[in-house]
FIKE-76293 format. One record per residue (C-alpha): z negated, y, x; residue number from 1. Coordinates in Angstrom, 1 decimal. Example, Ala and Ser with C-alpha at 12.3 -4.5 7.8 and 13.67 -1.06 7.14 Angstrom:
% FIKE-76293
@w=-7.8 v=-4.5 u=12.3 volum=1 $
@w=-7.1 v=-1.1 u=13.7 volum=2 $
//
This chain:
% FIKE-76293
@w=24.7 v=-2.3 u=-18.3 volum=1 $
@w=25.4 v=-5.1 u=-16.3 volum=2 $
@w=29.4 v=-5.9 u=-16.8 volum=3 $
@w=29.8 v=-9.8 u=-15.7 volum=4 $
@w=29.9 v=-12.7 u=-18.2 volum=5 $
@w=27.2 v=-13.9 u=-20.5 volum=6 $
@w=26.6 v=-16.8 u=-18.5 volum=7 $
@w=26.1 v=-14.3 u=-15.2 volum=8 $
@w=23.8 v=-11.8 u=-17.5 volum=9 $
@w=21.4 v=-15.2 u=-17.6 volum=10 $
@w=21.4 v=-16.2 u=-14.3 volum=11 $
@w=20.5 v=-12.5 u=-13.4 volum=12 $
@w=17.5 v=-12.4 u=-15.4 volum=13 $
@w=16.7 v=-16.2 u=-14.9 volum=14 $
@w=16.6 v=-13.9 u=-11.1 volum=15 $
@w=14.6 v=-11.1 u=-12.4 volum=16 $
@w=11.7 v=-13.8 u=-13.8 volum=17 $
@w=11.9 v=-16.1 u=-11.0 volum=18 $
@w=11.2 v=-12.8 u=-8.3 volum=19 $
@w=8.4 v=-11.7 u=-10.4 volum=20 $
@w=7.1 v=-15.1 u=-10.8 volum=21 $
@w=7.1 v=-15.6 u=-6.9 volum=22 $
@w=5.6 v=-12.0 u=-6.4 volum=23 $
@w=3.1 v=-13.0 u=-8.8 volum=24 $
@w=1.7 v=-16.0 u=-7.7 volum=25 $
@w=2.9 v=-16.2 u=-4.2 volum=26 $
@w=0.8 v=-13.7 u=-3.5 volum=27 $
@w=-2.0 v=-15.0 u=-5.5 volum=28 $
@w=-1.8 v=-18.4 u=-3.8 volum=29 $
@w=-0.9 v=-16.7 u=-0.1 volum=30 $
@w=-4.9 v=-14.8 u=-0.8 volum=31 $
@w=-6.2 v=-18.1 u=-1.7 volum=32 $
@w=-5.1 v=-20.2 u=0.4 volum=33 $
@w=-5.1 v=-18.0 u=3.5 volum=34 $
@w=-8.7 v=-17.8 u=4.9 volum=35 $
@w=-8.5 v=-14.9 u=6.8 volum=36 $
@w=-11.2 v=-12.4 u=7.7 volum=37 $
@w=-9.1 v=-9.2 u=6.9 volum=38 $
@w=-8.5 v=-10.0 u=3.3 volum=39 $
@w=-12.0 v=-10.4 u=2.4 volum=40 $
@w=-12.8 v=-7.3 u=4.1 volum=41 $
@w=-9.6 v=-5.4 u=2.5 volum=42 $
@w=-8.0 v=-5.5 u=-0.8 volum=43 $
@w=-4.2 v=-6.3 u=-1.1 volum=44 $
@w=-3.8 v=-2.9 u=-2.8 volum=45 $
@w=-5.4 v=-1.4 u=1.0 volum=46 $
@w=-3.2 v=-4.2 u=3.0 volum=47 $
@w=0.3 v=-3.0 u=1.1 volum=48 $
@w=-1.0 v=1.1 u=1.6 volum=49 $
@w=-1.4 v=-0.1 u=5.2 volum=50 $
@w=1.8 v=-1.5 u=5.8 volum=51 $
@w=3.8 v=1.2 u=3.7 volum=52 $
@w=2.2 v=3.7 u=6.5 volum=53 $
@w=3.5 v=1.4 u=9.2 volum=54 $
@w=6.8 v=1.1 u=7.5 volum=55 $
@w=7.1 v=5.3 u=6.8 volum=56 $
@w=4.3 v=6.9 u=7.9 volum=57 $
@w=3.2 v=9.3 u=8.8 volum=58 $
@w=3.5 v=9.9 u=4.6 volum=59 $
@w=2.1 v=12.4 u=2.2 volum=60 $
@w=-0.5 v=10.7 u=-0.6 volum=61 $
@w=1.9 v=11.4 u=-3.6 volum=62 $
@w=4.4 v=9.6 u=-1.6 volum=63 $
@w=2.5 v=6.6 u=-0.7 volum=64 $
@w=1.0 v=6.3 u=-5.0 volum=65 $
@w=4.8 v=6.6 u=-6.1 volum=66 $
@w=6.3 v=3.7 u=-3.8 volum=67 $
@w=2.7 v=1.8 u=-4.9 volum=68 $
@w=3.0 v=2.8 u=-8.6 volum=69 $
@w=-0.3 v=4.3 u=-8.7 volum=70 $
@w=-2.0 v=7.7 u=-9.2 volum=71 $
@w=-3.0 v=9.6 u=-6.7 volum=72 $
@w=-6.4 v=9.6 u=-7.0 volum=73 $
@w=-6.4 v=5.6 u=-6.9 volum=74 $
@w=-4.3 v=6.1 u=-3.4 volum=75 $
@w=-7.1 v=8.3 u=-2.4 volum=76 $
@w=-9.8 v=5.9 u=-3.3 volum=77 $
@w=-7.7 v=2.8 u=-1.6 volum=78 $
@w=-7.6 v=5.3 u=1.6 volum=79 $
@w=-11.3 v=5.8 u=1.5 volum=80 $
@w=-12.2 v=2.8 u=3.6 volum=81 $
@w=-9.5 v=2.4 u=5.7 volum=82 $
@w=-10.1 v=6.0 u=6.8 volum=83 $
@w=-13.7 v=5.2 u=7.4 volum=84 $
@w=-13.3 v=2.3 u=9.3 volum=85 $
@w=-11.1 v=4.4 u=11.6 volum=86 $
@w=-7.2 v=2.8 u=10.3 volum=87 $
@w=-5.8 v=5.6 u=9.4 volum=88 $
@w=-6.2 v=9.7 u=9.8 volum=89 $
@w=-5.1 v=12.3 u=8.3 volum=90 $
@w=-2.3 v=15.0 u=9.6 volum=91 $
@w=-0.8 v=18.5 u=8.4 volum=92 $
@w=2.6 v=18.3 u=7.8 volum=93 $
@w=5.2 v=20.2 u=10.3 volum=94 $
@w=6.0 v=23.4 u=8.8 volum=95 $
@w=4.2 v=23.4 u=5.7 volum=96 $
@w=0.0 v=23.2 u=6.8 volum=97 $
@w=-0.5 v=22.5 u=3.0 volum=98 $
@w=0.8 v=18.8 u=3.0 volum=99 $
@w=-1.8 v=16.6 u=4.2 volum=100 $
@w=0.2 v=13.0 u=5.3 volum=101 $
@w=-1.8 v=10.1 u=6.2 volum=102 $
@w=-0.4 v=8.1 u=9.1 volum=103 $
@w=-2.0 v=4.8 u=11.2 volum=104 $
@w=-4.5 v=4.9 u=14.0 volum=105 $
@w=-3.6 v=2.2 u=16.7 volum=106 $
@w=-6.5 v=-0.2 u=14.8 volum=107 $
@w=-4.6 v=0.4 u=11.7 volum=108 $
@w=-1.5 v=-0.8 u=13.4 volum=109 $
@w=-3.4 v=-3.4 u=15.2 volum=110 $
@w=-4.3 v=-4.5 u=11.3 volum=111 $
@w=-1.1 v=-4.8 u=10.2 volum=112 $
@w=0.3 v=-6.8 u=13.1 volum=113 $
@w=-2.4 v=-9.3 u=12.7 volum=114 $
@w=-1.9 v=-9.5 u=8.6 volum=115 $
@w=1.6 v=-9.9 u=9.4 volum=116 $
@w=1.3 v=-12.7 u=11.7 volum=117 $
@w=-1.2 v=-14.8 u=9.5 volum=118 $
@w=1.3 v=-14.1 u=6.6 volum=119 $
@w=4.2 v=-15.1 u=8.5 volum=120 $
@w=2.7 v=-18.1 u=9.9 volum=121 $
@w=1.5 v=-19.4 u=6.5 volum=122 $
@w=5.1 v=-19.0 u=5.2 volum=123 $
@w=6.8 v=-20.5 u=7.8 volum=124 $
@w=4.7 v=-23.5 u=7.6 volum=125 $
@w=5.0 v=-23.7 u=3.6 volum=126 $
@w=8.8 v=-23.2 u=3.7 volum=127 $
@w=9.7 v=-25.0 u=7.3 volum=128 $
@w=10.2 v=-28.3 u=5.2 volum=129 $
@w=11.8 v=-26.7 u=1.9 volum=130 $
@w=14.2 v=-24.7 u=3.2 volum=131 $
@w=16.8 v=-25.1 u=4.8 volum=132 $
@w=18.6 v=-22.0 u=7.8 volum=133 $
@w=21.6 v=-21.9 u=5.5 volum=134 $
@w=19.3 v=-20.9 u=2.2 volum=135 $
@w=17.5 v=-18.5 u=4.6 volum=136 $
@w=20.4 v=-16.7 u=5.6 volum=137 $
@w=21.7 v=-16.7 u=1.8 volum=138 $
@w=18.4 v=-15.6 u=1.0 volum=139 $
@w=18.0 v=-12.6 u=3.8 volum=140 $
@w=22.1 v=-11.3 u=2.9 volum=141 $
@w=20.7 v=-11.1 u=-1.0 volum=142 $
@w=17.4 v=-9.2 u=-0.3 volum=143 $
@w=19.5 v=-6.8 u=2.1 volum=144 $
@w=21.9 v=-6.1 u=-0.9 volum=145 $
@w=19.1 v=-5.5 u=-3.2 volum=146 $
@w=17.7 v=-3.0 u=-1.0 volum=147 $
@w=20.3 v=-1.5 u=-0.3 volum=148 $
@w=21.5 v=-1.1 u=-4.3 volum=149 $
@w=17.8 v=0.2 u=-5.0 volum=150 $
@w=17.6 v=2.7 u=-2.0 volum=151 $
@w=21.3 v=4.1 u=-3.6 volum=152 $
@w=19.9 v=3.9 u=-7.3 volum=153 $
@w=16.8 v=6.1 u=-5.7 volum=154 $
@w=14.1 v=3.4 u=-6.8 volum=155 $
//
């Protein structure tokens, strides 16, 4: 349990909602209001199991449905497309020829990167007049501490 003061036990979960509220709609309201050609043709669910791979591919499929919170056989539907549209492939793992991982084709990366730029763009322009450097920087220092306690926690 978290050992700070009542008043510090709020704020943290006043945290807690507001993160889930901007995952929540932040991402409903980036798909709207970001006409792009790639997320009509892919599903967020297929855009995050793309840039997971990018991030720690190549990655075995239980893997990949554990970080996504999924079963398995929802990570191997999700995969489906992308593998038939030629964005990802299948290898054997080194040493044990049982493990199937799945890892990105150049196109897949090629994906990513342009997802990535359309999403960075958008958010640059929605933030570049709400935000200032110095809540950035605050901001970037938090989320590196958060990651950091959830990589140590084993989340």
């Amino acid at each position: 349990m978290f050992r700070g003061s009542t008043n510090v036990k709020k704020q943290l979960r006043e945290a807690v909602e507001l993160f889930e509220e901007v995952i929540i709609y932040g991402t409903e309201r980036v798909i709207k209001s970001v006409d792009n050609p790639l997320w009509r043709e892919y599903s967020p669910e297929q855009m995050q199991s793309l840039k997971i791979i990018n991030k720690h591919g190549p990655i075995a499929l239980g893997q990949l449905a554990a970080m996504q919170g999924v079963h398995k056989s929802a990570i191997s539907h999700r995969l489906k497309q992308l593998d038939e549209n030629g964005l990802i492939r299948t290898v054997k793992a080194e040493g044990d020829q049982r493990t199937k991982l799945v890892e990105l084709t150049e196109e897949g990366r090629a994906i990513v990167e342009q997802s990535d730029k359309v999403l960075y763009d958008y958010i640059e322009q929605l933030l570049s007049d709400e935000v200032e450097e110095q809540e950035i920087e605050q901001f970037v220092k938090t989320f590196r501490k958060l990651k950091d306690v959830l990589k140590v926690k084993g989340v």
